[in-house]
C-alpha distance (Angstrom), angle and dihedral (degrees) to the residues before:
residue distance angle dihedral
X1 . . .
X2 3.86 . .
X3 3.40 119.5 .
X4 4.00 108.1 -119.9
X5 4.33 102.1 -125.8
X6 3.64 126.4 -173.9
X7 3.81 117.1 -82.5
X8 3.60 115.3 -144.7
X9 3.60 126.9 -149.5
X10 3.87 134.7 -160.6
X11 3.42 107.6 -150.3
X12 3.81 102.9 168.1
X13 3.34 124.8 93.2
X14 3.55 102.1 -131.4
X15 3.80 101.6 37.8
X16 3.84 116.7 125.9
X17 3.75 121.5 -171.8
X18 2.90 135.3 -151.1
X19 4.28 145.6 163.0
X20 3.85 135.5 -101.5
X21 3.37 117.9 173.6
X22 3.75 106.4 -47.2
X23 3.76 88.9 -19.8
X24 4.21 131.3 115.7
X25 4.30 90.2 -150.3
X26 3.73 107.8 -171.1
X27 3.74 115.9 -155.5
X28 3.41 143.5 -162.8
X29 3.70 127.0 179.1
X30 3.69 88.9 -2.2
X31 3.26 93.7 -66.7
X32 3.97 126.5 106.5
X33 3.53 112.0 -108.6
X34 3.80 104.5 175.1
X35 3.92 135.6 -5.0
X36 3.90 130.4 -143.0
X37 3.69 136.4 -175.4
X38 3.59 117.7 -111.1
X39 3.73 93.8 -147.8
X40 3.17 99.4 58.7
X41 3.92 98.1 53.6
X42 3.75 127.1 85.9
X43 3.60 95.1 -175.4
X44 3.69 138.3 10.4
X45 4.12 106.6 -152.4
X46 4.22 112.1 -167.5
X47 3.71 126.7 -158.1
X48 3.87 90.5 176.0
X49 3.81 130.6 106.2
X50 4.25 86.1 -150.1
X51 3.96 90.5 75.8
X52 3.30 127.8 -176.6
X53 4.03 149.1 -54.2
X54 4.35 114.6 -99.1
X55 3.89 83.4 -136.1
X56 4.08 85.7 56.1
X57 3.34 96.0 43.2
X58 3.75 94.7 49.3
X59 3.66 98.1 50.8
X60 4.49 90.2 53.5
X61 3.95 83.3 53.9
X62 3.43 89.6 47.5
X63 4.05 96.2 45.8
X64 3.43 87.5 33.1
X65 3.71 100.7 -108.2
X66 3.48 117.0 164.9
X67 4.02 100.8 -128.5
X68 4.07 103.1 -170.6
X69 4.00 124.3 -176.6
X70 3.52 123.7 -149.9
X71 3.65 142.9 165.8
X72 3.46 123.7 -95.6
X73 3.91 83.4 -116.0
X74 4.03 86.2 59.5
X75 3.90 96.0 -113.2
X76 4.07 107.4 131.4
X77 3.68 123.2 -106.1
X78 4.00 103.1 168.8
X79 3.40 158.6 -31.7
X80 3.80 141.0 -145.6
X81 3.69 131.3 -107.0
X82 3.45 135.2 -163.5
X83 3.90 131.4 179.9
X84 4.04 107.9 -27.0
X85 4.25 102.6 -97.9
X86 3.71 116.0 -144.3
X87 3.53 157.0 59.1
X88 4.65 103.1 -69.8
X89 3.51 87.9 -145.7
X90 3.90 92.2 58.8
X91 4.21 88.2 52.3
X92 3.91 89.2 36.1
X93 4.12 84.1 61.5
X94 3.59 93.8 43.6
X95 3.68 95.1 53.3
X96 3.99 84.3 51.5
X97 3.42 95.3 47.6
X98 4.28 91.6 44.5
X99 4.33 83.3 55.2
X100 3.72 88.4 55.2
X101 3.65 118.2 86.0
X102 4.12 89.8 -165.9
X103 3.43 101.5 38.0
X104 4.47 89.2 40.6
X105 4.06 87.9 52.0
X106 3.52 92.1 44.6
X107 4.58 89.6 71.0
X108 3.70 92.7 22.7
X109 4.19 87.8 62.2
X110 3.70 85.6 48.0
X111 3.77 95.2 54.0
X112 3.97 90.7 42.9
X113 3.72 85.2 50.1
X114 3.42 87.0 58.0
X115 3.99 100.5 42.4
X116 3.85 83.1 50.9
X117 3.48 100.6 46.1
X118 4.08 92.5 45.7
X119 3.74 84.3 48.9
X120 3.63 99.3 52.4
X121 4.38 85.1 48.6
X122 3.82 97.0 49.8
X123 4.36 83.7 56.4
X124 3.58 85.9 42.0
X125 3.85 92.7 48.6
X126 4.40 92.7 43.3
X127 4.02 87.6 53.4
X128 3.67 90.1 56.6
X129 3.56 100.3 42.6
X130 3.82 99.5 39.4
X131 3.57 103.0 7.9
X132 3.80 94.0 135.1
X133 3.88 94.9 59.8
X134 3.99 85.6 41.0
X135 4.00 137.8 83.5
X136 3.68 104.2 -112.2
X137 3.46 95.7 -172.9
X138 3.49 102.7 49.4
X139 3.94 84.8 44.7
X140 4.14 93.2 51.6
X141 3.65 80.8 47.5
X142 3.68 101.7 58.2
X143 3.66 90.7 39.2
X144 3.47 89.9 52.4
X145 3.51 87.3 63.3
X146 3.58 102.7 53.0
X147 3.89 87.2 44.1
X148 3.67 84.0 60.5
X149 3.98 94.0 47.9
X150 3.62 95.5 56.0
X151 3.95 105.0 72.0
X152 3.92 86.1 50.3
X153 4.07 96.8 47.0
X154 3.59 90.7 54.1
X155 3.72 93.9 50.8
X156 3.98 104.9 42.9
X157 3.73 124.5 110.4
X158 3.63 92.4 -173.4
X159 3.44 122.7 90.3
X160 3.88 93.2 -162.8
X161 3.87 91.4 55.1
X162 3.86 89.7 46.5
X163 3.62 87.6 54.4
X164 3.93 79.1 54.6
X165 3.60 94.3 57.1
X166 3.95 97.7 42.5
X167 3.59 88.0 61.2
X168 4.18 108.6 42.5
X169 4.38 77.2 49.7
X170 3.70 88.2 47.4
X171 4.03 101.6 43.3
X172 4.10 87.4 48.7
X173 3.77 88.8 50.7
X174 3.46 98.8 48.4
X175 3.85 97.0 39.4
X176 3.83 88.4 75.9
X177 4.27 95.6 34.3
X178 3.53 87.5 104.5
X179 4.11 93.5 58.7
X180 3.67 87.8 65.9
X181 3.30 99.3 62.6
X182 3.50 112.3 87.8
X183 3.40 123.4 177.9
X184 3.80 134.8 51.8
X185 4.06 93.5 12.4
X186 3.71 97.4 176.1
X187 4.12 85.0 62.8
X188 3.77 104.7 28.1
X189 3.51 113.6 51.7
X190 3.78 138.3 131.3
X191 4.52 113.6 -146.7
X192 3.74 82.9 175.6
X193 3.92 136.2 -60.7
X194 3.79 126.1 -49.2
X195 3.88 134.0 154.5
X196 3.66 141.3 172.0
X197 2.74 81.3 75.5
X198 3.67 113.0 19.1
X199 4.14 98.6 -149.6
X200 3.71 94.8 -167.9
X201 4.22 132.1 56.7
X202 3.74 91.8 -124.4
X203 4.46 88.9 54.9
X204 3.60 84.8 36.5
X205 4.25 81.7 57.6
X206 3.70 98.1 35.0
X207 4.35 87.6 47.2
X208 3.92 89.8 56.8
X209 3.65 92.1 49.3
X210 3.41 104.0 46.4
X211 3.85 90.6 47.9
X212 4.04 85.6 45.2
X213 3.97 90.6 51.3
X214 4.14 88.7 40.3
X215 3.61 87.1 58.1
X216 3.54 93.3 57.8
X217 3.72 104.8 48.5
X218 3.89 89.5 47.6
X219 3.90 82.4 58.7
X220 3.38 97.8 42.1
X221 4.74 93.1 50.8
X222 3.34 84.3 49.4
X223 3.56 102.3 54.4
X224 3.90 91.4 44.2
X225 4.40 79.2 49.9
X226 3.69 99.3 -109.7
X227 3.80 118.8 140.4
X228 3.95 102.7 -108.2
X229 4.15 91.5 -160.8
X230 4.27 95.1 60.3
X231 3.93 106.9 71.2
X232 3.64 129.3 171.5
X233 3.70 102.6 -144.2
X234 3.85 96.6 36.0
X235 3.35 112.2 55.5
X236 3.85 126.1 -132.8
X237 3.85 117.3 -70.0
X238 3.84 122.2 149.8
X239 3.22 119.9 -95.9
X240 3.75 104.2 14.5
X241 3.54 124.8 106.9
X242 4.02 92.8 -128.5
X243 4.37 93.0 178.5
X244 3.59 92.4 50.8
X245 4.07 91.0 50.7
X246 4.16 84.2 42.3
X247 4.38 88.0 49.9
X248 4.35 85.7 46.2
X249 3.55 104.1 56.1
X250 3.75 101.7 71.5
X251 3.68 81.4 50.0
X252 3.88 100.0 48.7
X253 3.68 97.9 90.3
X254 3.58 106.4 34.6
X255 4.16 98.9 42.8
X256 3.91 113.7 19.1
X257 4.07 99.5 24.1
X258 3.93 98.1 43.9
X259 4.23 81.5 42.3
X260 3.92 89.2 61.1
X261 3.83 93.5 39.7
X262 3.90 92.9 57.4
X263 3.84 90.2 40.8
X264 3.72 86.0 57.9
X265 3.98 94.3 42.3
X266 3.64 104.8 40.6
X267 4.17 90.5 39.6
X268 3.76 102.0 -111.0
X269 3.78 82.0 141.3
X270 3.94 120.5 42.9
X271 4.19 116.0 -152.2
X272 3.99 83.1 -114.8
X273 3.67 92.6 59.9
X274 3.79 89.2 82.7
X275 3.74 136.5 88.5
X276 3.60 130.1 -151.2
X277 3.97 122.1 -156.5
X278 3.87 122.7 -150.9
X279 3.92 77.8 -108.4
X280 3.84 97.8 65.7
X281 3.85 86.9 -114.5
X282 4.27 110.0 141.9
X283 3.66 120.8 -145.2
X284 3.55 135.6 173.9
X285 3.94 122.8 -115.0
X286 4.02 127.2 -117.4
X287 3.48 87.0 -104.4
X288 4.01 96.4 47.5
X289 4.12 89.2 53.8
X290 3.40 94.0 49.8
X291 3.74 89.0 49.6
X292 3.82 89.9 45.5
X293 3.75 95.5 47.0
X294 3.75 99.1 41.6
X295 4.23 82.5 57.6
X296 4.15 98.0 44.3
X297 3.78 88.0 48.7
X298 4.12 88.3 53.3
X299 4.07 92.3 42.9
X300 4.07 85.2 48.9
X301 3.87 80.7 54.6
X302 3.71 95.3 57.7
X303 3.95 120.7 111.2
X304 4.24 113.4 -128.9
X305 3.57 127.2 165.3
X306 3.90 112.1 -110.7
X307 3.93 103.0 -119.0
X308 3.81 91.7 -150.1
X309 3.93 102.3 34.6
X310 3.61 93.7 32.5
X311 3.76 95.0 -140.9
X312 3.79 130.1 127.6
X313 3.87 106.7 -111.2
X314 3.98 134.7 150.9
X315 3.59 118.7 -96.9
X316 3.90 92.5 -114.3
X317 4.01 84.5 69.4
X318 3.46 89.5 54.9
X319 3.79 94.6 90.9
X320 3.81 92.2 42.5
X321 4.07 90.4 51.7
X322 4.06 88.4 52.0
X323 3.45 85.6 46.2
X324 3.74 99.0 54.7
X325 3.65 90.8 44.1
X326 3.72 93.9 52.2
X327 4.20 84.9 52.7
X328 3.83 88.2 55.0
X329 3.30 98.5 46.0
X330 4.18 93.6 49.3
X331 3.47 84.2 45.7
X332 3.63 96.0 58.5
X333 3.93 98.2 -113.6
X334 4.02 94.8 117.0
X335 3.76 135.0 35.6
X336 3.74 93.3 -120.2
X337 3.48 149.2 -21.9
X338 3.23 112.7 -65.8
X339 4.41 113.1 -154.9
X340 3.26 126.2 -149.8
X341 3.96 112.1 -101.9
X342 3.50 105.4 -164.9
X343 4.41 113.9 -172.5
C-alpha cells in the first residue's frame, strides 16, 4: 500500500517555487522564504499566480509528485504529468468499458450506492450525536428516502435512470444540510448547492473541499494507471477529470461534507473569514485556507478501518484504496467494484 507523505501547500499569493538540489525552495521577492524536502512530499498543491520552476516541475513528475495549480480563490487551473504509469491494456479496458452504456452503469451504480449509502450514515450519525437540537422526523424522512433508493441503484442498467436515483438521494440529503449546522445560523447556512461561484460561506467551504478531495482521487487513478479524464458516471467533457469526480462521490458525504460541517461547528472557520465580491461570488480569506488546510491535512491523518480490506489505514489512503480496487476490478481480478461504505 502507498505510503501516506506530507502534502504541501502554497497558500500565498506571491510565493514562487522553485528546486535546489533535492529541495522545494519557495520564494518571495527573490529571496528564499522557506525550504522543503522533496522526498518527503506526495503532493505539492499551489494557490499562487507566481507558479512554479520547469526544473521543479520535472523532478515531481519524475518522483511522482503530484504538482497541482490553483487559483488563489481555490478553483483548479492544472496539474503536472510525467511519463503515463500503468499497464495500456488496463486504460485500453477502461476506455471500452467508459463506451459501454451496460458495462459504464454497472461501476457508476456501485459508486452511487456508495454516495447514497454514506449519505444516509452521516444523517444517521448527526441524529445520534445532536439529535435533541435536531428534527428527527424530517431526518427519518430523508433517510427514508435514500433507504428506498438503494435497492434500485444497485440494480439499474441505465445510466440515465441512475442519474435519476443520484439526484432524488441527493435532494433528500441536502434538504436537511442546513439542520446540521449549528452555530451562527444567520451566517452559515446552506438554501441548497451552487458554485462557480459559490454565493454563500458554507458553498464557498463545500467548493474548496470537493476540489481538495478531487485532487486526491485524480492522484490516487493515476498512480494505480487508470486514465483520470474517462469516467463512467460523468460523462466526457474536456478538461475535467470525469473518473476522479466518479471515485469522489461515495466519498462526498462521509470525508469532505462532514469536514466542512465540523469546521463550521467547532469554529475552524469564523463568519469574518469570508469575502464578498461586488459579483455576489464568496471566497474564503488567507487566513480561513490556512485554517481549512491545516484541519484536512489532520483528518487525512486519522486512522479508520477499511470496511472492504479490513485494514487500519488513514483516511487520506482512502482514495488510493478505491482506486486500487477499481484497477482490479477493470482488470478482471474481482467480481465487482466494491465502494467504500463508511458507518
Amino acid at each position: 500500500m502507498k505510503k501516506l507523505l506530507n502534502t504541501l501547500f502554497v497558500t500565498s499569493e506571491d510565493v514562487y517555487l522553485s528546486l535546489d538540489g533535492e529541495n522545494v525552495l519557495a520564494n518571495r521577492d527573490k529571496q528564499v522564504v522557506a525550504r522543503y524536502p522533496l522526498h518527503t512530499l506526495q503532493s505539492i498543491v499551489s494557490f499562487s499566480y507566481a507558479g512554479a520552476s520547469p526544473a521543479l516541475m520535472g523532478a515531481c513528475a519524475e518522483r511522482d509528485v503530484d504538482m497541482v495549480f490553483c487559483t488563489p480563490r481555490g478553483r483548479f487551473l492544472a496539474r503536472t504529468a510525467g511519463i503515463v504509469g500503468g499497464n495500456v491494456l488496463l486504460r485500453r479496458e477502461q476506455y471500452r468499458i467508459a463506451d459501454d452504456p451496460a458495462r459504464s452503469c454497472a461501476i457508476a451504480g456501485k459508486m452511487v450506492f456508495g454516495k447514497l449509502y454514506n449519505a444516509r450514515w452521516s444523517l444517521e450519525r448527526a441524529l445520534r450525536d445532536h439529535g435533541q437540537r435536531l428534527d428527527e422526523g424530517r431526518f427519518r424522512e430523508a433517510i427514508s428516502v435514500l433507504k428506498e433508493q438503494l435497492p434500485k441503484t444497485a440494480a439499474e442498467s441505465d445510466p440515465e435512470a441512475l442519474r435519476g436515483y443520484e439526484g432524488v438521494g441527493a435532494k433528500a440529503y441536502f434538504d436537511v444540510f442546513d439542520d446540521m449546522l449549528l452555530r451562527s445560523r444567520e451566517d452559515f447556512f446552506f438554501h441548497g448547492r451552487n458554485r462557480r461561484p459559490p454565493l454563500d460561506r458554507v458553498n464557498a467551504l463545500l467548493s474548496f473541499a470537493y476540489s481538495l478531495l478531487a485532487s486526491d482521487c485524480a492522484s490516487a487513478l493515476e498512480s494505480v494507471g487508470l486514465d483520470p479524464y474517462v469516467g463512467f458516471l460523468h460523462r466526457d467533457r474536456p478538461g475535467r477529470r470525469s473518473l476522479a469526480l466518479d471515485l469522489m462521490e461515495e466519498l462526498r458525504p462521509c470525508l469532505a461534507d462532514r469536514f466542512v460541517l465540523t469546521a463550521v461547528n467547532n469554529r475552524i472557520v469564523e463568519p469574518s473569514d469570508f469575502e464578498f465580491s461586488g459579483s455576489g461570488a464568496v471566497t474564503l480569506t488567507d487566513r480561513a485556507r490556512k485554517a481549512f488546510l491545516k484541519a484536512w491535512q489532520e483528518k487525512k491523518q486519522e486512522q479508520l478501518t477499511h470496511p472492504f480490506l479490513q485494514e487500519k489505514l488513514p483516511w487520506g489512503m482512502v482514495p488510493y484504496a478505491q482506486a486500487l480496487l477499481l484497477a482490479r476490478y477493470i482488470r478482471g481480478d474481482m467480481d465487482a467494484y466494491p465502494p467504500f461504505l463508511w458507518k
